[in-house]
Each structure stands twice: as structure tokens, then as C-alpha cells.
N, CA, C and O atoms as CSV, one atom per row, in Angstrom:
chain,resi,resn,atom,element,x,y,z
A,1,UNK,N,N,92.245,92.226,32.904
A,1,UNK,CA,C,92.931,93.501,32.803
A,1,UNK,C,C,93.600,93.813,34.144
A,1,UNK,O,O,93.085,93.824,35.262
A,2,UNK,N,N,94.787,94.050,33.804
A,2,UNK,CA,C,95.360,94.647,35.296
A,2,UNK,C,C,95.177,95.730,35.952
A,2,UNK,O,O,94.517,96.574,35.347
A,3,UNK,N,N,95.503,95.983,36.903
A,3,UNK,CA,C,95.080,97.406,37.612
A,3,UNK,C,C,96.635,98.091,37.791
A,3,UNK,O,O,97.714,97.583,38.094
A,4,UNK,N,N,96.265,99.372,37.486
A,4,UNK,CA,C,97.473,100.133,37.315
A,4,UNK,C,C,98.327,100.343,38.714
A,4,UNK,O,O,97.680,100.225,39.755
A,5,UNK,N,N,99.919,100.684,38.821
A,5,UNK,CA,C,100.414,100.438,40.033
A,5,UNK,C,C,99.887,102.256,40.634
A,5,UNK,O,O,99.992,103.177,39.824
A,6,UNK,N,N,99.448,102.485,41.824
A,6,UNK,CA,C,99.638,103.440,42.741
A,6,UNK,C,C,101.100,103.505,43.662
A,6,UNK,O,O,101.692,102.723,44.405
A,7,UNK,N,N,101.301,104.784,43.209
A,7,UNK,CA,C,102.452,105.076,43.867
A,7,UNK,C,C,101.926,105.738,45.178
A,7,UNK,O,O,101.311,106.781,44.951
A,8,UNK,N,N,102.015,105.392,46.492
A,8,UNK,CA,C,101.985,106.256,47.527
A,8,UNK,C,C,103.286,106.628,48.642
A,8,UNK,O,O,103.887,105.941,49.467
A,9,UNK,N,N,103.404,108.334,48.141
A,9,UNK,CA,C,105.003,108.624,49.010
A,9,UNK,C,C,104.369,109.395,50.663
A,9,UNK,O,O,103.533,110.281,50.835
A,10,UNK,N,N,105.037,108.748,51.477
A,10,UNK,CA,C,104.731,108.905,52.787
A,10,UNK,C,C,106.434,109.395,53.340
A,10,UNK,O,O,107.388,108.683,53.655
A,11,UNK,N,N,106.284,110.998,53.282
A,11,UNK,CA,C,107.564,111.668,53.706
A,11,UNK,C,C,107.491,111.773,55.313
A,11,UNK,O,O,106.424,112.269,55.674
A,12,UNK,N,N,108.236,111.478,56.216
A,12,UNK,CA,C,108.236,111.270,57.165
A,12,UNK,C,C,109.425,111.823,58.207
A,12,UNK,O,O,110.473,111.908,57.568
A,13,UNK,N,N,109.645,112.315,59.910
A,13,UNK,CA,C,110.572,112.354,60.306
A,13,UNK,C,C,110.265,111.952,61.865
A,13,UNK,O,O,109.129,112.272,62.216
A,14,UNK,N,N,110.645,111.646,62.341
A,14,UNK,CA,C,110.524,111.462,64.057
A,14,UNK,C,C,109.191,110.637,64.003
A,14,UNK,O,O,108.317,111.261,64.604
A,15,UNK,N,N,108.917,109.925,63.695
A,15,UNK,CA,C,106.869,109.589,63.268
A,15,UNK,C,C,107.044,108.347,64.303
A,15,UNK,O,O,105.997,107.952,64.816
A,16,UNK,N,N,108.158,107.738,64.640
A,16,UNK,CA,C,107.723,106.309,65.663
A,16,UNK,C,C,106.682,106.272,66.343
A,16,UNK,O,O,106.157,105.204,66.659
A,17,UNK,N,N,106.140,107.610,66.732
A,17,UNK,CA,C,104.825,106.993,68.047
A,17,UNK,C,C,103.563,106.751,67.135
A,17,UNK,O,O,102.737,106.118,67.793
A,18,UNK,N,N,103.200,106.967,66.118
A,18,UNK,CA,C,102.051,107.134,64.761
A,18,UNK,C,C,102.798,106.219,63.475
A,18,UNK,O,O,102.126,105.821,62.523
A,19,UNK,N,N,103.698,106.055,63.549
A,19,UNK,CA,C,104.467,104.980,62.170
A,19,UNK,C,C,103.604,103.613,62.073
A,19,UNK,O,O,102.770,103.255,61.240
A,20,UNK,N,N,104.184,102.896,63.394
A,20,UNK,CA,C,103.076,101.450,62.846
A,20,UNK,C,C,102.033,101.170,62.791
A,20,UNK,O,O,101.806,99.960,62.770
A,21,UNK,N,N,101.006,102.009,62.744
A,21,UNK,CA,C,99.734,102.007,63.367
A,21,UNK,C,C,99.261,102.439,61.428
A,21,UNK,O,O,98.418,101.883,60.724
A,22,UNK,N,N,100.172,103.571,61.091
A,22,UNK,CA,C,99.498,104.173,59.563
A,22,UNK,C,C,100.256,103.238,58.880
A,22,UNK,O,O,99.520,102.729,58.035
A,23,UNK,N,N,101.780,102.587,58.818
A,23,UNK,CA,C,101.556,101.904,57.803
A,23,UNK,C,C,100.307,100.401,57.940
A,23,UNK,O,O,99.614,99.985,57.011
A,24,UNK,N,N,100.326,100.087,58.747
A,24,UNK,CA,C,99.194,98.853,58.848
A,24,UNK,C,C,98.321,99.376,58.319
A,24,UNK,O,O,97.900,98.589,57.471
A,25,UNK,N,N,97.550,100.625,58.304
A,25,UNK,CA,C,95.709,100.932,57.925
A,25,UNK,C,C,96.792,101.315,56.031
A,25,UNK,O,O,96.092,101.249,55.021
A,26,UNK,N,N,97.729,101.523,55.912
A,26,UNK,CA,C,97.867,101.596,54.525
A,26,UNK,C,C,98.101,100.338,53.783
A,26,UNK,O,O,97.654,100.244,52.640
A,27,UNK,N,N,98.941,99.089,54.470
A,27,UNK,CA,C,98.841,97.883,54.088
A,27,UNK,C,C,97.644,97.398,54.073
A,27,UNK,O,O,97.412,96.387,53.411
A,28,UNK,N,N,96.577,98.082,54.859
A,28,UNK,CA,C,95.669,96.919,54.959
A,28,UNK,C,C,94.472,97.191,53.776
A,28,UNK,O,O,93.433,96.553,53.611
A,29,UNK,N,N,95.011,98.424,52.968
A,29,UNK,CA,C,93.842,98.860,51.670
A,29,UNK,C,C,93.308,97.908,50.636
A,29,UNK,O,O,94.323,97.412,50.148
A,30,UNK,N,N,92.451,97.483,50.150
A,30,UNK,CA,C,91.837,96.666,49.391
A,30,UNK,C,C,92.135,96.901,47.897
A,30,UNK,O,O,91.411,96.363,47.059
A,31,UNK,N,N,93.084,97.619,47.558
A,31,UNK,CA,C,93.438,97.830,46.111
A,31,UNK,C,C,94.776,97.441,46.432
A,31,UNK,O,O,95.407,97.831,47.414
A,32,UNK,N,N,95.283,96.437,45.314
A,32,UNK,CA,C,96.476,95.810,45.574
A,32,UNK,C,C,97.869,95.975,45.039
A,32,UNK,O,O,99.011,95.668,45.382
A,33,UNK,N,N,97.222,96.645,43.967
A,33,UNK,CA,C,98.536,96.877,43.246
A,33,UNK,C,C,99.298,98.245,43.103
A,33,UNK,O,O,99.382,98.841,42.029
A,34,UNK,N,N,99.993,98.807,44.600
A,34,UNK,CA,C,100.334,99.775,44.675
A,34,UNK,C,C,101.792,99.429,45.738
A,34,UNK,O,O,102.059,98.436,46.415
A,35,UNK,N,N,102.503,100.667,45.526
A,35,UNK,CA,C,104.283,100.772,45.931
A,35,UNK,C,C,104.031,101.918,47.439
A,35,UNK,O,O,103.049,102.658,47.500
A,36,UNK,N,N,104.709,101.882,48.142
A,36,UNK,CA,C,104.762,102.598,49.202
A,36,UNK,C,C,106.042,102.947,49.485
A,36,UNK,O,O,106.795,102.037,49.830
A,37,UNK,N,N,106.476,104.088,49.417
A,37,UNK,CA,C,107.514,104.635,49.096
A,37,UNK,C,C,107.636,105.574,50.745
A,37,UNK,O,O,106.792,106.298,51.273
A,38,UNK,N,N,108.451,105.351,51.020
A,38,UNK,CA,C,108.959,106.109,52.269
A,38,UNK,C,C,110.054,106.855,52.220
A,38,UNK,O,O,111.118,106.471,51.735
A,39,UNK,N,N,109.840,108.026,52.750
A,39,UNK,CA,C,111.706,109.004,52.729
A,39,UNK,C,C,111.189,109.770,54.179
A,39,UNK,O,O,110.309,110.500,54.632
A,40,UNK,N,N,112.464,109.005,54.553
A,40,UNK,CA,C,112.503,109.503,56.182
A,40,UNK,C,C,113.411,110.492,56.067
A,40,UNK,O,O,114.192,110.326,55.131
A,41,UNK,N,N,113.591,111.619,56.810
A,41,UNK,CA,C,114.431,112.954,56.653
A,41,UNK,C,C,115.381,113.134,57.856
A,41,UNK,O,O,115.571,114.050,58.656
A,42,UNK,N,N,115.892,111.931,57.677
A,42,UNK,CA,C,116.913,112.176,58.974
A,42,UNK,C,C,116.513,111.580,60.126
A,42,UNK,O,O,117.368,111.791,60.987
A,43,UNK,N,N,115.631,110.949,60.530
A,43,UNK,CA,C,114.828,110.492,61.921
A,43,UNK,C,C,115.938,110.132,62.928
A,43,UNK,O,O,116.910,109.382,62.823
A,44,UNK,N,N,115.458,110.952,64.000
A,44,UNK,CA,C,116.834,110.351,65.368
A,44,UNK,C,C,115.757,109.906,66.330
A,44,UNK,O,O,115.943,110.292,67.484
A,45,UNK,N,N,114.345,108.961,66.053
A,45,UNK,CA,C,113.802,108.138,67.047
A,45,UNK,C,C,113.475,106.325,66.309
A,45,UNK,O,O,113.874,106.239,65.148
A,46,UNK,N,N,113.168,105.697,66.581
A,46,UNK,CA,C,112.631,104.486,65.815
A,46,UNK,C,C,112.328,104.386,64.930
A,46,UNK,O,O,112.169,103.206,64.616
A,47,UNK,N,N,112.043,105.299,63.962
A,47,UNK,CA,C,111.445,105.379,63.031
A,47,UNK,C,C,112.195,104.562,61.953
A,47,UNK,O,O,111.424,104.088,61.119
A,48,UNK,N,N,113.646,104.245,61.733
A,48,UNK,CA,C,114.285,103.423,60.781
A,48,UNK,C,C,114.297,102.213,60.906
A,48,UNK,O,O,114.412,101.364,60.022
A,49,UNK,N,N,114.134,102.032,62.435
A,49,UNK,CA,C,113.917,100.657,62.556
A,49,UNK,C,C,112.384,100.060,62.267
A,49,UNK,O,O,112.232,98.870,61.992
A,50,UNK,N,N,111.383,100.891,62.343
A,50,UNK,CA,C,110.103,100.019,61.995
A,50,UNK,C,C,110.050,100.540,61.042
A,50,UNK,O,O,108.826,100.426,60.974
A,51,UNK,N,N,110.348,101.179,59.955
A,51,UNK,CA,C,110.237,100.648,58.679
A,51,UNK,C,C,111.276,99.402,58.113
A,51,UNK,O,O,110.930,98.414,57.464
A,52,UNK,N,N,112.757,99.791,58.599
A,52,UNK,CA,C,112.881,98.426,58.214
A,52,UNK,C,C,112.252,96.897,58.452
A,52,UNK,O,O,112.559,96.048,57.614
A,53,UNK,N,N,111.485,96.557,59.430
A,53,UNK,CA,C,110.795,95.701,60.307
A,53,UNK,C,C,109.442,95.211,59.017
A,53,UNK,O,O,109.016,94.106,58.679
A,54,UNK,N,N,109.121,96.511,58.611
A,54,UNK,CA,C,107.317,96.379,57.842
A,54,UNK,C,C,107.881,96.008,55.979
A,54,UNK,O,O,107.289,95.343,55.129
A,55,UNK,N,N,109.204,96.746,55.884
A,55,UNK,CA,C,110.313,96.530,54.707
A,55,UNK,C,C,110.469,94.960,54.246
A,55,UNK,O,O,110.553,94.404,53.151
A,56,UNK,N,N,110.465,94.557,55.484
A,56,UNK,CA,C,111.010,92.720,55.889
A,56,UNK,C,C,109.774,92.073,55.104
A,56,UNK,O,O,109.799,91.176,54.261
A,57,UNK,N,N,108.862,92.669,55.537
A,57,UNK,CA,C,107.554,91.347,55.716
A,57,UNK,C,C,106.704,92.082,54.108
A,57,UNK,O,O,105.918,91.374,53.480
A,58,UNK,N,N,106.964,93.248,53.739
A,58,UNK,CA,C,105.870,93.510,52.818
A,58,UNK,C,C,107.141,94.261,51.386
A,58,UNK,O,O,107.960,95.118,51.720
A,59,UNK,N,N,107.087,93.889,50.307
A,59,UNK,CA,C,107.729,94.052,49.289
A,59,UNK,C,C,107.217,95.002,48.743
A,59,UNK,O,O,108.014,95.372,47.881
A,60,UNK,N,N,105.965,95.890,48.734
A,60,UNK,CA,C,105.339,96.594,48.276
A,60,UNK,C,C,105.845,98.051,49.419
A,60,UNK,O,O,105.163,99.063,49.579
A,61,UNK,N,N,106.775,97.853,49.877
A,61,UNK,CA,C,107.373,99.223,50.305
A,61,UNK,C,C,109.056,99.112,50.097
A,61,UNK,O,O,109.931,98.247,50.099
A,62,UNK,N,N,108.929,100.387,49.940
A,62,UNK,CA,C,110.359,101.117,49.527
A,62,UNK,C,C,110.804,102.195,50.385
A,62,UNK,O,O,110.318,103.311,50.196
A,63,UNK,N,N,111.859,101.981,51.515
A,63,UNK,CA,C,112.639,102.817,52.415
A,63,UNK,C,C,113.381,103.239,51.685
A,63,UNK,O,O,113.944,102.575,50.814
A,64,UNK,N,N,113.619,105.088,52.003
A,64,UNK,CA,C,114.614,105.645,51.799
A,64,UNK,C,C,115.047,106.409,52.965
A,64,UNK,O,O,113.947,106.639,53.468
A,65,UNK,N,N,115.820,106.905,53.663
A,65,UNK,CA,C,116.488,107.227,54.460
A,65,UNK,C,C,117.924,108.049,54.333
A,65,UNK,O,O,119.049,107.599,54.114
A,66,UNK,N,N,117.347,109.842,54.617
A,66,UNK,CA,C,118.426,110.352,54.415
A,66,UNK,C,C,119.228,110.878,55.377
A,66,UNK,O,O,118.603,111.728,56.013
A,67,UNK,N,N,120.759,110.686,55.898
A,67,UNK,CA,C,121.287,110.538,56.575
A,67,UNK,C,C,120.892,111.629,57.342
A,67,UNK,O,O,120.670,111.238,58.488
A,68,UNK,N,N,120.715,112.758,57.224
A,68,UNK,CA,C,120.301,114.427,58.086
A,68,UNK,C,C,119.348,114.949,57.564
A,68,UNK,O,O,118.969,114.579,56.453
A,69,UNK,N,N,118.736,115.932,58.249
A,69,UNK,CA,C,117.154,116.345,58.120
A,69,UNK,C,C,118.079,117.036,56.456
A,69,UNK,O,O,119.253,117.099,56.094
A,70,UNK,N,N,116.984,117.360,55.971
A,70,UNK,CA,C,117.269,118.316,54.649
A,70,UNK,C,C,116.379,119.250,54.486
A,70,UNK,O,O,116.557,120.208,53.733
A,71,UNK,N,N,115.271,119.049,55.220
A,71,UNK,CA,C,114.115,120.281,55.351
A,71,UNK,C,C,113.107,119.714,54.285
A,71,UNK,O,O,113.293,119.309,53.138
A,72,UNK,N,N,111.592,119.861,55.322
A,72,UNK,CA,C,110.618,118.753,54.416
A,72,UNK,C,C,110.569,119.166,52.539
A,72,UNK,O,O,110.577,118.206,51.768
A,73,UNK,N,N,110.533,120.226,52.107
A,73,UNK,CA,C,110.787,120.122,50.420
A,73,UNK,C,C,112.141,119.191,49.777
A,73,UNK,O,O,112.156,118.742,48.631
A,74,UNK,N,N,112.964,119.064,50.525
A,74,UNK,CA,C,113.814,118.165,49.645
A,74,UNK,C,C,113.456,116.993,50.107
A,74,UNK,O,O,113.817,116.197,49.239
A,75,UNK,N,N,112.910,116.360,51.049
A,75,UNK,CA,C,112.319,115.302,51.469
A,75,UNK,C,C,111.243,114.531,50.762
A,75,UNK,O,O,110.893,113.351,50.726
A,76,UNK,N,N,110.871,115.606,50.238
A,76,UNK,CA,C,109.841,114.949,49.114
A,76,UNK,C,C,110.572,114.689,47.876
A,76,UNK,O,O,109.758,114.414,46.996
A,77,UNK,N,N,111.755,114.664,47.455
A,77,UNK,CA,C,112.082,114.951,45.958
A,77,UNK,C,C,113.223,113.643,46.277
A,77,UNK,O,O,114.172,113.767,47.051
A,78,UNK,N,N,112.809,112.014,45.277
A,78,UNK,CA,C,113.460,111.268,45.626
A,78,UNK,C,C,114.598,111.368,44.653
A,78,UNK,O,O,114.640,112.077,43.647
A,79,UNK,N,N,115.640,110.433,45.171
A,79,UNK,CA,C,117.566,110.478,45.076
A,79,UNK,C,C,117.204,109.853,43.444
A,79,UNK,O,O,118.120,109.599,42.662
């Protein structure tokens, strides 16, 4: 029997100094069959670049990236 997919959305903005550190302890969960969904809200620090970087190596995440902040409630509500 398969195990059902978990969706986990991780809304995010400026997060580079705390970004690679939480997605690793979230990659590194022992239930496998889940999506990681990211919506960055405009980020003007690293933050697009290490998700694209963790994007590369793990298929089980999904970047979204919206060009300007929109204010965290529309940040949660994907395109």
C-alpha cells in the first residue's frame, strides 16, 4: 500500500540566514512521500538562490517566487 503524498508549504521572505539549515532537517524526514512547496514573497537576499541550489538536487520541492513582496496572506495562496 502506498503512503499518501504530504503536501508541505513553507512561505518564506528574506530567510537566507535559517533557509539551508530548515530545508535539510525537512529533507531529512523519514516519511517519504511528500512535496515541498516553497513561495518566496519577493526575497531581496539569497534566498532564490538556495532554493534554487536544494531545487537542483531534490525533486520533491517546488519553488515559487514572486517577483515583489505581496504581503504574507497572498503569499500563502498559490498562482
Amino acid at each position: 500500500m502506498s503512503q499518501p503524498l504530504v503536501s508541505i508549504g513553507m512561505p518564506i521572505f528574506d530567510a537566507e540566514q535559517y533557509l539551508a539549515s530548515a530545508l535539510r532537517a525537512i529533507l531529512a524526514q523519514d516519511y517519504p512521500n511528500f512535496e515541498l512547496i516553497i513561495s518566496d514573497n519577493g526575497s531581496k537576499d539569497g534566498t532564490k538562490e538556495i532554493c534554487l541550489e536544494f531545487q537542483k538536487t531534490d525533486s520533491r520541492i517546488r519553488y515559487i517566487r514572486h517577483p515583489k513582496n505581496l504581503g504574507a496572506s497572498k503569499n500563502f495562496a498559490l498562482p
